[in-house]
Jmol script that loads the backbone (N, CA, C; Angstrom):
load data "model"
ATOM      1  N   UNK A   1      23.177   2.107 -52.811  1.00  0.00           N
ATOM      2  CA  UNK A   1      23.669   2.899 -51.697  1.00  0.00           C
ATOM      3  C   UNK A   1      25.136   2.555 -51.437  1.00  0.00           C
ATOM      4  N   UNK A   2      25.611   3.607 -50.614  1.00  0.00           N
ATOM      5  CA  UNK A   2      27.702   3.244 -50.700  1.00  0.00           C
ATOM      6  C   UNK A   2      27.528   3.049 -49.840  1.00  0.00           C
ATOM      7  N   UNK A   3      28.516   2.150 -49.419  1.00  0.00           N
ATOM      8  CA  UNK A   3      28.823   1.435 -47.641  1.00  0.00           C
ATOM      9  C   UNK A   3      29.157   2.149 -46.817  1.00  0.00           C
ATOM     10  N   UNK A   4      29.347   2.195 -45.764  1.00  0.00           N
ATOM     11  CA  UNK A   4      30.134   3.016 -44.677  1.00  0.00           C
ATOM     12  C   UNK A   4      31.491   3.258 -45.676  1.00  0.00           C
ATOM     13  N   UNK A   5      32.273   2.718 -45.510  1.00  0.00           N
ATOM     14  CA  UNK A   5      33.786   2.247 -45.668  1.00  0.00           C
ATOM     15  C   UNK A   5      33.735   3.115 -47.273  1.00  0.00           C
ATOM     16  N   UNK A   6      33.194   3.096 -48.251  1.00  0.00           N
ATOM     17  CA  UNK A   6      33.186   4.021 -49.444  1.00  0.00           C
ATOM     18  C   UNK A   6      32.839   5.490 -49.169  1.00  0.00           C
ATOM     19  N   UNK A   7      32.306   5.543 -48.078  1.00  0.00           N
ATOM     20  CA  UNK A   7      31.229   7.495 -47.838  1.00  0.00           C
ATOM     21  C   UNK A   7      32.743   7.330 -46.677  1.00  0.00           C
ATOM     22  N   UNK A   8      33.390   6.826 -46.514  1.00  0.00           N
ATOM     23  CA  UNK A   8      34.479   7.059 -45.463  1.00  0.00           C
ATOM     24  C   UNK A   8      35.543   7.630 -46.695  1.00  0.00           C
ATOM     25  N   UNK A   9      35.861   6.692 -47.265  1.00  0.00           N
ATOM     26  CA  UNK A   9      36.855   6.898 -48.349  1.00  0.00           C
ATOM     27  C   UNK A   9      36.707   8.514 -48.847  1.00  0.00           C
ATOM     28  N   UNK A  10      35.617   8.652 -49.805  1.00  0.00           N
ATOM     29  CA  UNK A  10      35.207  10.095 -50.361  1.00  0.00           C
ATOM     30  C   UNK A  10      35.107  11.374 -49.462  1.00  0.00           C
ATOM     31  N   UNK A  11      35.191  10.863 -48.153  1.00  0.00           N
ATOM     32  CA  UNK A  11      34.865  11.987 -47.188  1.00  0.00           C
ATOM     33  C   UNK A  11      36.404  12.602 -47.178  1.00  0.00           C
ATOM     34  N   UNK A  12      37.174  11.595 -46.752  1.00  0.00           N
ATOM     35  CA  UNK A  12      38.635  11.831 -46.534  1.00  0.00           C
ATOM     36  C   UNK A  12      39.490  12.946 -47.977  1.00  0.00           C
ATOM     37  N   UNK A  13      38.709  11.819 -48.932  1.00  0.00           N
ATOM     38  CA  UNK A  13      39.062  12.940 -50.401  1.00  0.00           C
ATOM     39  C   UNK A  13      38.715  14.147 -50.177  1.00  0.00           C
ATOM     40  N   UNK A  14      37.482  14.218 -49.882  1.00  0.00           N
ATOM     41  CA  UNK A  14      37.214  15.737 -50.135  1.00  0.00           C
ATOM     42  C   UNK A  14      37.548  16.456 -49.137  1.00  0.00           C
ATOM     43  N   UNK A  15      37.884  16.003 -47.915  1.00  0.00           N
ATOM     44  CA  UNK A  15      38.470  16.806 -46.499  1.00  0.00           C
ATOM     45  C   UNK A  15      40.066  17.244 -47.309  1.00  0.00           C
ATOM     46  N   UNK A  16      41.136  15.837 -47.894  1.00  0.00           N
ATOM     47  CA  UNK A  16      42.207  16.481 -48.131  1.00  0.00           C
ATOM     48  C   UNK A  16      41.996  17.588 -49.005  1.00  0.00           C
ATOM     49  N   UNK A  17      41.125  17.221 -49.993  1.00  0.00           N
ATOM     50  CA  UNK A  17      40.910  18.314 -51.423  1.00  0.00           C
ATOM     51  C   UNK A  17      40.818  19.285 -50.731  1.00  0.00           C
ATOM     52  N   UNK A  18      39.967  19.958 -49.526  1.00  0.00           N
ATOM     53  CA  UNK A  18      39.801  21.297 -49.144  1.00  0.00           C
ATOM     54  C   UNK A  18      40.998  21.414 -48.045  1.00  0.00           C
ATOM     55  N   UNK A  19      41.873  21.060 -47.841  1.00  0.00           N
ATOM     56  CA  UNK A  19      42.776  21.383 -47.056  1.00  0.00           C
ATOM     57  C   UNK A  19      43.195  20.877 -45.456  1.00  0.00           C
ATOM     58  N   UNK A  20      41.923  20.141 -45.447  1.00  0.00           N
ATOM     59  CA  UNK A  20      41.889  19.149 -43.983  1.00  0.00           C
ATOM     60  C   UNK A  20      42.916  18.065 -43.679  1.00  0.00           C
ATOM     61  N   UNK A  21      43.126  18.430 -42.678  1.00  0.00           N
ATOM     62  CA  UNK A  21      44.274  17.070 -42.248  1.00  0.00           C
ATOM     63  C   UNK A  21      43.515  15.658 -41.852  1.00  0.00           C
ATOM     64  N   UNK A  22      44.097  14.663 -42.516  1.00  0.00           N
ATOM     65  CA  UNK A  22      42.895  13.502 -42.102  1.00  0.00           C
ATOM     66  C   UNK A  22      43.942  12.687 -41.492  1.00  0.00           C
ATOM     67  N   UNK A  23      42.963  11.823 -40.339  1.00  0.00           N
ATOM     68  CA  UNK A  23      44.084  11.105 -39.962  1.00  0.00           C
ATOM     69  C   UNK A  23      44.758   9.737 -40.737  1.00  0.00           C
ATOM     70  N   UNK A  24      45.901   9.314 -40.115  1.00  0.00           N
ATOM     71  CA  UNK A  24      46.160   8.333 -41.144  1.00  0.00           C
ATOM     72  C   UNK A  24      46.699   7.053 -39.748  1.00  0.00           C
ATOM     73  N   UNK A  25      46.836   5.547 -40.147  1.00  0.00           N
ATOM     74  CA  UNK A  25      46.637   4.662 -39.527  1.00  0.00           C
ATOM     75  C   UNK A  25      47.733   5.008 -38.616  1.00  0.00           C
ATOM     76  N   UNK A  26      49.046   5.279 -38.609  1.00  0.00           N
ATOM     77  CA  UNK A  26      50.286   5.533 -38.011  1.00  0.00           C
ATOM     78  C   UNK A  26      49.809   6.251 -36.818  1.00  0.00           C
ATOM     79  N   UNK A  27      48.481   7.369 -36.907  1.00  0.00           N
ATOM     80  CA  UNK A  27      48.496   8.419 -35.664  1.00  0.00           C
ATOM     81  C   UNK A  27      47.336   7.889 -34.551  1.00  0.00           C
ATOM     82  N   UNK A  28      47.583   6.895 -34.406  1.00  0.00           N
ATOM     83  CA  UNK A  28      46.461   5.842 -33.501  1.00  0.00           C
ATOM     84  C   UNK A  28      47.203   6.327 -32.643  1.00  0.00           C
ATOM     85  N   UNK A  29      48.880   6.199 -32.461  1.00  0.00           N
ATOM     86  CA  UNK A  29      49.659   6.691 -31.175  1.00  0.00           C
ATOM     87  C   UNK A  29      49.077   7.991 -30.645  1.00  0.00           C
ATOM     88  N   UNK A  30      49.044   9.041 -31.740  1.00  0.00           N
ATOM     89  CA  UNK A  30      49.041  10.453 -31.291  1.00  0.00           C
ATOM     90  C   UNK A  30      48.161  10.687 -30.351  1.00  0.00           C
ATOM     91  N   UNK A  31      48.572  11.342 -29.620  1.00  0.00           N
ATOM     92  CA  UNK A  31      47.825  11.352 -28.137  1.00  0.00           C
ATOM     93  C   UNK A  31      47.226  12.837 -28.328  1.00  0.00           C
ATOM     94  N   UNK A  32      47.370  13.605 -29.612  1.00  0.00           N
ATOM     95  CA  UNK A  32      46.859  14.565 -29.662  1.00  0.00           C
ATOM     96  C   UNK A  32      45.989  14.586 -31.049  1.00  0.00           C
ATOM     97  N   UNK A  33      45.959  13.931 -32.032  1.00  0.00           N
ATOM     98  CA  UNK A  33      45.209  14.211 -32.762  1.00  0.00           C
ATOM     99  C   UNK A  33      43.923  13.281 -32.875  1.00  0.00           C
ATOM    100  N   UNK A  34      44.087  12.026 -32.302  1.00  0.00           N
ATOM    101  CA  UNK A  34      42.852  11.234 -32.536  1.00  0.00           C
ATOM    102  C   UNK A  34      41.908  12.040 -31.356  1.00  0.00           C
ATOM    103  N   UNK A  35      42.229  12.578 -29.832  1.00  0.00           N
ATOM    104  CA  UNK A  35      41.186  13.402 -29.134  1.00  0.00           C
ATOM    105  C   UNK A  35      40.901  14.563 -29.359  1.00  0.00           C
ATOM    106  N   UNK A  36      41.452  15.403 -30.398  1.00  0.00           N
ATOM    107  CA  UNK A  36      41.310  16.169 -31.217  1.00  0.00           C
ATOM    108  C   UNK A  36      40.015  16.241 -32.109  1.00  0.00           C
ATOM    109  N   UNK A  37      39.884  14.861 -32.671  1.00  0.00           N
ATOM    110  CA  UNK A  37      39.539  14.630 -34.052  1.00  0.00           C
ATOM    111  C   UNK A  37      37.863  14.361 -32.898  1.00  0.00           C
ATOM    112  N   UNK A  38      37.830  13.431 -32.174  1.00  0.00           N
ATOM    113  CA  UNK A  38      36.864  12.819 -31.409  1.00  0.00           C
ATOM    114  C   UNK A  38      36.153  14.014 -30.450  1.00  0.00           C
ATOM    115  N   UNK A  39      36.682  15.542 -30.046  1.00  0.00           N
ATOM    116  CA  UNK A  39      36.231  16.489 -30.044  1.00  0.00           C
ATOM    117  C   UNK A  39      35.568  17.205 -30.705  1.00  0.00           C
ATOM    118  N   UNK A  40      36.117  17.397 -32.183  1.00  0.00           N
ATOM    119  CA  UNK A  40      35.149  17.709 -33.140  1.00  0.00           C
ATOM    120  C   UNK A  40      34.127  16.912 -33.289  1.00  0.00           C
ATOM    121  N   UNK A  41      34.072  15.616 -33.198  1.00  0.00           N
ATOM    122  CA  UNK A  41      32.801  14.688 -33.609  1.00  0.00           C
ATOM    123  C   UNK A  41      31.934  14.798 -32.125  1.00  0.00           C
ATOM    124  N   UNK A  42      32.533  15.311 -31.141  1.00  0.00           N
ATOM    125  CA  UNK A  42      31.375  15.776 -29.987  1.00  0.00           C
ATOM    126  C   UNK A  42      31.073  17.418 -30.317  1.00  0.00           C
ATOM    127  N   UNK A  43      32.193  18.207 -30.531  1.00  0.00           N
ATOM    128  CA  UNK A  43      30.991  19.625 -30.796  1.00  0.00           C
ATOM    129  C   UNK A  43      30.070  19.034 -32.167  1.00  0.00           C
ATOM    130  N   UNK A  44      30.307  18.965 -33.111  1.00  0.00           N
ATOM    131  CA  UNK A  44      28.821  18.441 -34.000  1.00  0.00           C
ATOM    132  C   UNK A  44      27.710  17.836 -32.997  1.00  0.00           C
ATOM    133  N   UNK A  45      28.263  16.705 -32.424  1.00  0.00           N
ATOM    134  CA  UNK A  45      26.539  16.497 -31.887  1.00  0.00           C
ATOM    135  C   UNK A  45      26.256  17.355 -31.029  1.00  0.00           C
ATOM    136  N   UNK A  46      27.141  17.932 -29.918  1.00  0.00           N
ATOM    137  CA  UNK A  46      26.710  19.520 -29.226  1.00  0.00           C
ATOM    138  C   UNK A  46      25.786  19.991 -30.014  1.00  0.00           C
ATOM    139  N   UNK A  47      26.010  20.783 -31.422  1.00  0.00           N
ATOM    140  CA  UNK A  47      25.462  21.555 -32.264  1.00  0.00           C
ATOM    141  C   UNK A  47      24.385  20.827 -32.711  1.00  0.00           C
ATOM    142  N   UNK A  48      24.235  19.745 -32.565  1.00  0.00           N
ATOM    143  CA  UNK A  48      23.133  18.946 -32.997  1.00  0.00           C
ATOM    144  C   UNK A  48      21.780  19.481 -31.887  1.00  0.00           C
ATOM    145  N   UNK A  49      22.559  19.153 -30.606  1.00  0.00           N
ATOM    146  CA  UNK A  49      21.800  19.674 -29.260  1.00  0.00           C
ATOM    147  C   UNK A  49      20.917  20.611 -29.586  1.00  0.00           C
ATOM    148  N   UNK A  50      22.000  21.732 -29.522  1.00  0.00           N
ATOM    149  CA  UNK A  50      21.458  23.024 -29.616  1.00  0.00           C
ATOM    150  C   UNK A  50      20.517  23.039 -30.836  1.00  0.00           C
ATOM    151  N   UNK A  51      20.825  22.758 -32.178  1.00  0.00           N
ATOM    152  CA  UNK A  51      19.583  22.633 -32.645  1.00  0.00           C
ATOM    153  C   UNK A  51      18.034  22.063 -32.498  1.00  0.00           C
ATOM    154  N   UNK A  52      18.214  20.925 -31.551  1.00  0.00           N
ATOM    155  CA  UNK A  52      16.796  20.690 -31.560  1.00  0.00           C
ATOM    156  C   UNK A  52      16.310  21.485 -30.252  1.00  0.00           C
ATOM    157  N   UNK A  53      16.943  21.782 -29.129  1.00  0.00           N
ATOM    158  CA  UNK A  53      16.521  23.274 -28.339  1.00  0.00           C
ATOM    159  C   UNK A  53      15.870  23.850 -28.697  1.00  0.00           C
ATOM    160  N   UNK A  54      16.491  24.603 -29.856  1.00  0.00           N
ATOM    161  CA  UNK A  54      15.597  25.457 -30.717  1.00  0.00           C
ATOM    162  C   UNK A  54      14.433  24.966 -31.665  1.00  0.00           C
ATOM    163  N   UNK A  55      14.354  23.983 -31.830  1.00  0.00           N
ATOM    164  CA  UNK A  55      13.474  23.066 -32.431  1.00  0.00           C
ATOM    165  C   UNK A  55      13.626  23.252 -33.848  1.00  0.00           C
ATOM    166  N   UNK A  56      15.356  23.508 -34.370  1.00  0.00           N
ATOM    167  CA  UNK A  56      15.072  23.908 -35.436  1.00  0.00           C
ATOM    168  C   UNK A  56      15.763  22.593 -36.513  1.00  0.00           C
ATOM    169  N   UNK A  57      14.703  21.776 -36.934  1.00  0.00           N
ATOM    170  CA  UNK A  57      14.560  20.207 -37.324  1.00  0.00           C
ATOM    171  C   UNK A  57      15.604  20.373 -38.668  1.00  0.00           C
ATOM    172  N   UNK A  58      15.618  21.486 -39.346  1.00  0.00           N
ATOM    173  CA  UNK A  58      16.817  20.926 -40.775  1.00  0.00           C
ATOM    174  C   UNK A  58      17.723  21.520 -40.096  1.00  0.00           C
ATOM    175  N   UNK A  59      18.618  22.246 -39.317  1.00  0.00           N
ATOM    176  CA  UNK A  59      19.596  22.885 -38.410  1.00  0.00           C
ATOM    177  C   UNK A  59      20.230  20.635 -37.936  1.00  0.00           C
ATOM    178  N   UNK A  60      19.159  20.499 -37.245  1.00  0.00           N
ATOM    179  CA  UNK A  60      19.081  19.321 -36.126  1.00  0.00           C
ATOM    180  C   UNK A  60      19.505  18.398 -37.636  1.00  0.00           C
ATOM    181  N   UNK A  61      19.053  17.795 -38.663  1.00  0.00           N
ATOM    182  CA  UNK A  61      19.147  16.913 -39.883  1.00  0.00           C
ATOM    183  C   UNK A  61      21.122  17.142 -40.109  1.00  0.00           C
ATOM    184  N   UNK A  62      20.701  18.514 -40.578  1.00  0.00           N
ATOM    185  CA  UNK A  62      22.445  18.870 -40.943  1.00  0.00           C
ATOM    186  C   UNK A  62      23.584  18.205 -39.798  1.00  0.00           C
ATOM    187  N   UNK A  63      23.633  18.887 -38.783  1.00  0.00           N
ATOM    188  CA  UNK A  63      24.633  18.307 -37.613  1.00  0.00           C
ATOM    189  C   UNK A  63      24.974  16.921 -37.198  1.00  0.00           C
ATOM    190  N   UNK A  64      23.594  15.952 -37.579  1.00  0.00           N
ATOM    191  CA  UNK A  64      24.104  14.919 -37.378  1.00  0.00           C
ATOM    192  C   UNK A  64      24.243  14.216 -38.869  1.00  0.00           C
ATOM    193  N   UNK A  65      24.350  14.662 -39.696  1.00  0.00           N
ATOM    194  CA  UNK A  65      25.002  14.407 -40.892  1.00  0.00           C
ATOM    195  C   UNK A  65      26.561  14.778 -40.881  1.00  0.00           C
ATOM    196  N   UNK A  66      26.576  15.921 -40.392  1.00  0.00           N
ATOM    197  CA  UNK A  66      27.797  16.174 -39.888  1.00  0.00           C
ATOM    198  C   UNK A  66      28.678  15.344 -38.796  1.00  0.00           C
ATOM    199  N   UNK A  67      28.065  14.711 -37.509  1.00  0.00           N
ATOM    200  CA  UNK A  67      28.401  13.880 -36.905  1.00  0.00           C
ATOM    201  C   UNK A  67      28.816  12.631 -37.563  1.00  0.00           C
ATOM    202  N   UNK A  68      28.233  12.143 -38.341  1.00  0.00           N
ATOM    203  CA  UNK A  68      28.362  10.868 -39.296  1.00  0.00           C
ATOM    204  C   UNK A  68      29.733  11.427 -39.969  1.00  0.00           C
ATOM    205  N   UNK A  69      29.784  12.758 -40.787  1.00  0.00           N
ATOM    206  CA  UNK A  69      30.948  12.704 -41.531  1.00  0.00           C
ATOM    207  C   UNK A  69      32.262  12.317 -40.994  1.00  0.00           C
ATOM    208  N   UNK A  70      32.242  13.212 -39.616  1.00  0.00           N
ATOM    209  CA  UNK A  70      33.580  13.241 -39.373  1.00  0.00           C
ATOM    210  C   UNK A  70      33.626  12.091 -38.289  1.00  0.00           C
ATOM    211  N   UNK A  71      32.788  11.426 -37.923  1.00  0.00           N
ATOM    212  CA  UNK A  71      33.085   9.800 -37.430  1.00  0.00           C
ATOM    213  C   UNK A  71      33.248   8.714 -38.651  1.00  0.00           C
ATOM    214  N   UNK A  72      33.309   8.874 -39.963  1.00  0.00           N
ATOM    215  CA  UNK A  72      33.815   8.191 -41.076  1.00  0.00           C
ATOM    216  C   UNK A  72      34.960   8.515 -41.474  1.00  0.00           C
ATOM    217  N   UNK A  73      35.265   9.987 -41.392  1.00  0.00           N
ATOM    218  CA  UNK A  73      36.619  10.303 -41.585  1.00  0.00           C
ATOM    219  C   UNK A  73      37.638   9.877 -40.743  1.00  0.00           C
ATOM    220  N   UNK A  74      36.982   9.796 -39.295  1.00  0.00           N
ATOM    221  CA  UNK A  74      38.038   9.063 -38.325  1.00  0.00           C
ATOM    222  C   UNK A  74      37.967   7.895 -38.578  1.00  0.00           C
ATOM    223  N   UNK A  75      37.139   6.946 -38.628  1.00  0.00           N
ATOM    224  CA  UNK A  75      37.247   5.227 -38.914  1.00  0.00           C
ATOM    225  C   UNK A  75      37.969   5.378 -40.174  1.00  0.00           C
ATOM    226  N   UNK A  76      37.739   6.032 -41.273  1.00  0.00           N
ATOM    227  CA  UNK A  76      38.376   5.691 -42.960  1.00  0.00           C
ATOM    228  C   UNK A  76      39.920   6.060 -43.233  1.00  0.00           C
ATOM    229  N   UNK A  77      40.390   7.035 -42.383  1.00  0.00           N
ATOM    230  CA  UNK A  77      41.694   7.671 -41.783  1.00  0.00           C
ATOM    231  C   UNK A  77      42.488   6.688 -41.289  1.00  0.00           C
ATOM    232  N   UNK A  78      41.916   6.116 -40.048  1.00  0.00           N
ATOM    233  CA  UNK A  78      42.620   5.007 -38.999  1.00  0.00           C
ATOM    234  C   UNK A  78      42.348   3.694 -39.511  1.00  0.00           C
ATOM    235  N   UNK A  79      41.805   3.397 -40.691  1.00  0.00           N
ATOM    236  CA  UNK A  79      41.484   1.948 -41.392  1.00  0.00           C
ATOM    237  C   UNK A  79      40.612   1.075 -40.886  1.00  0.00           C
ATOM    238  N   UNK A  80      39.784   1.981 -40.301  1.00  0.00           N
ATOM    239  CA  UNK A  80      38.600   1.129 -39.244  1.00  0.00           C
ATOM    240  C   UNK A  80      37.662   0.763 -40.467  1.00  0.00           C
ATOM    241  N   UNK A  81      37.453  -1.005 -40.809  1.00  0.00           N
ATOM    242  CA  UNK A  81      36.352  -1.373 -41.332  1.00  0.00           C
ATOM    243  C   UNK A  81      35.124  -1.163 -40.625  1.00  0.00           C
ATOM    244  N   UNK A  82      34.226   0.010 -41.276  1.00  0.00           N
ATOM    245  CA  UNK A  82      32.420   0.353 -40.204  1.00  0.00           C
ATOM    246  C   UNK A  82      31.860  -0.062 -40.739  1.00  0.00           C
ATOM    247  N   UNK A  83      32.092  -0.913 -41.887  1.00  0.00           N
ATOM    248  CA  UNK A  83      30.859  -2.163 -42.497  1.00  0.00           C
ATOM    249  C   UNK A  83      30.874  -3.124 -41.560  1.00  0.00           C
ATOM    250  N   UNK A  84      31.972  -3.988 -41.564  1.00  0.00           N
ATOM    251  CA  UNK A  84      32.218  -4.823 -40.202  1.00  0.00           C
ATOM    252  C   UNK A  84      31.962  -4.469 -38.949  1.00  0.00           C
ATOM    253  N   UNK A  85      32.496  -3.377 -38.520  1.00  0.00           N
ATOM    254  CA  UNK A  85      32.391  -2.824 -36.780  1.00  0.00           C
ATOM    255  C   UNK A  85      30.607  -2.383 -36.575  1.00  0.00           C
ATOM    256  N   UNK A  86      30.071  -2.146 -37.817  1.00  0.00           N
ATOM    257  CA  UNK A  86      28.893  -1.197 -37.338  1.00  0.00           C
ATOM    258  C   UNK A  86      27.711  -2.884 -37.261  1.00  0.00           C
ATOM    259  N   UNK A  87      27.853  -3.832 -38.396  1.00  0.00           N
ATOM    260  CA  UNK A  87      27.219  -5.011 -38.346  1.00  0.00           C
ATOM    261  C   UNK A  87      27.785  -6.077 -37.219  1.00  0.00           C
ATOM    262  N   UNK A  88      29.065  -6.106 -36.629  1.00  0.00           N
ATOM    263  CA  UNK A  88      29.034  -6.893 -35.568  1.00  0.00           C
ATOM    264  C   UNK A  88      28.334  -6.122 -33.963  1.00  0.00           C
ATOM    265  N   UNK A  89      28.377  -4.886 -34.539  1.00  0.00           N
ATOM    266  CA  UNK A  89      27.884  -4.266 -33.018  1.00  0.00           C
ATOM    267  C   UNK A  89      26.341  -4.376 -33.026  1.00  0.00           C
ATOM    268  N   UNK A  90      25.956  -4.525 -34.606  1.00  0.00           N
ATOM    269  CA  UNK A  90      24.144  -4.819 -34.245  1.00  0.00           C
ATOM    270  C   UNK A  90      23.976  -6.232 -34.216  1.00  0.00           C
ATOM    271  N   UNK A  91      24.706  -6.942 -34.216  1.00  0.00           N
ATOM    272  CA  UNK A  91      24.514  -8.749 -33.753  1.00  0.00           C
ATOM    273  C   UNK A  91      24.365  -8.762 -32.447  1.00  0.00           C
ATOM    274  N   UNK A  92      25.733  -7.561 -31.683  1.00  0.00           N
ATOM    275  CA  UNK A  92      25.920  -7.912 -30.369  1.00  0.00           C
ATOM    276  C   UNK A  92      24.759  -7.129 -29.628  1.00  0.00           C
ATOM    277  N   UNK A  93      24.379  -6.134 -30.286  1.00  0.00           N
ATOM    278  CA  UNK A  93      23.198  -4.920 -29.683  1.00  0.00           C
ATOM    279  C   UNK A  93      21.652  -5.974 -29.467  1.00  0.00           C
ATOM    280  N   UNK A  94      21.513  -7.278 -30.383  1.00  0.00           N
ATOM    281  CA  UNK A  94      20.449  -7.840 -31.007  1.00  0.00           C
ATOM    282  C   UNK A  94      19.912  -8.662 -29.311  1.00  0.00           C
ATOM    283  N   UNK A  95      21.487  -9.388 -29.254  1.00  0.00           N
ATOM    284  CA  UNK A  95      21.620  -9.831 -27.639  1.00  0.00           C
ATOM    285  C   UNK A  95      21.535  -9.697 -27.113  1.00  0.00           C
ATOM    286  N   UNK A  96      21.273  -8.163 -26.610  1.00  0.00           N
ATOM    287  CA  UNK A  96      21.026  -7.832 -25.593  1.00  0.00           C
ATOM    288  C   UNK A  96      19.700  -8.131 -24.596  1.00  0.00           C
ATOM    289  N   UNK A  97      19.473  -7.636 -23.600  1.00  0.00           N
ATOM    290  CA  UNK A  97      17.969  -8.171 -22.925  1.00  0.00           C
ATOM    291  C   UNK A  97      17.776  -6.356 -23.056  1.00  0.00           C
ATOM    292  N   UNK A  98      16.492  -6.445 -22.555  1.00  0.00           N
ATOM    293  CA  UNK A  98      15.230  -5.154 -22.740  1.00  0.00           C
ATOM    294  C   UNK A  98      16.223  -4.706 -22.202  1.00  0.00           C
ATOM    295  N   UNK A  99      17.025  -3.258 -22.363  1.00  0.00           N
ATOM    296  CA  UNK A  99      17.097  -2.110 -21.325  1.00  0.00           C
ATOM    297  C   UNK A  99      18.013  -2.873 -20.475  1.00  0.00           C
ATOM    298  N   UNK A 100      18.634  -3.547 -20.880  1.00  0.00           N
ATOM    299  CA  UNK A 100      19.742  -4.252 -20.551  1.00  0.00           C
ATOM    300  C   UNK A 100      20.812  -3.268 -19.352  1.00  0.00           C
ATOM    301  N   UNK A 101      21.199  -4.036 -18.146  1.00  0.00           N
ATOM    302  CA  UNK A 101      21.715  -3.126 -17.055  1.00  0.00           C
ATOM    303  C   UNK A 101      20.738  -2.520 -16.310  1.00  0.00           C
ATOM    304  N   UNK A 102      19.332  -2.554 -16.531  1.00  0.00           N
ATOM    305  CA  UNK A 102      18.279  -1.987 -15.805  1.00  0.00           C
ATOM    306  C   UNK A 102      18.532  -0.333 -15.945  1.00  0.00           C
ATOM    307  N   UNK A 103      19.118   0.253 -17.094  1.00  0.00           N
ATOM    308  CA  UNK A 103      19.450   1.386 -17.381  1.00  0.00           C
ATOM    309  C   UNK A 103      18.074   2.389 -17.235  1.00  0.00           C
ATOM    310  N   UNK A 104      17.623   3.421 -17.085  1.00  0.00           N
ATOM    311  CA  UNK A 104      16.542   3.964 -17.500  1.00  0.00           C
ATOM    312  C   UNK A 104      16.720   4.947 -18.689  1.00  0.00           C
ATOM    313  N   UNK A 105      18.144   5.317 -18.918  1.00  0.00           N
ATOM    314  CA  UNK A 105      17.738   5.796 -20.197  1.00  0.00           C
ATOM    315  C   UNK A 105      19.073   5.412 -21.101  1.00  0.00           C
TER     316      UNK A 105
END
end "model"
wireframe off; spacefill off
backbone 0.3
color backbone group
């Protein structure tokens, strides 16, 4: 299986190959393209929404495959290691207590 950080890499290829602008480490400043980019990765899971509404389960599979893409393209763009970031956040997730914050959902 490829790591985060490799399905990040290839994503970015094939976004430039089709004509997509990907981000690159320099536009961390841009105050317009990283909430840009983090908009698109909320309409996908929107569309994710709406698919299971409809209860329509490979609609619902696709979108958040789609969610994954373009949250790799933003970490693999901006040089975010998500092998590292995604395994220190399940050490710190591990710590947690039940429902931690007395959250209910």
């Amino acid at each position: 299986m490829k790591s985060l950080n490799t399905l990040g890499e290839e994503i970015c290829e094939i976004n430039t190959a089709n004509g997509w602008n990907v981000l690159l480490p320099n536009q961390w400043e841009d105050t317009y393209k990283v909430p840009a980019v983090l908009a698109l990765i909320h309409s996908e899971a929107s569309e994710a929404l709406e698919a299971f509404r409809k209860d329509d389960f490979k609609n619902f599979s696709e979108e958040l495959a789609d969610v994954l893409i373009r949250v790799l393209d933003c970490a693999s763009g901006l040089g975010i290691d998500m092998d590292a970031e995604v395994a220190k956040k399940l050490e710190k997730n591990r710590a947690r207590s039940y429902r931690h914050g007395g959250k209910r959902v």
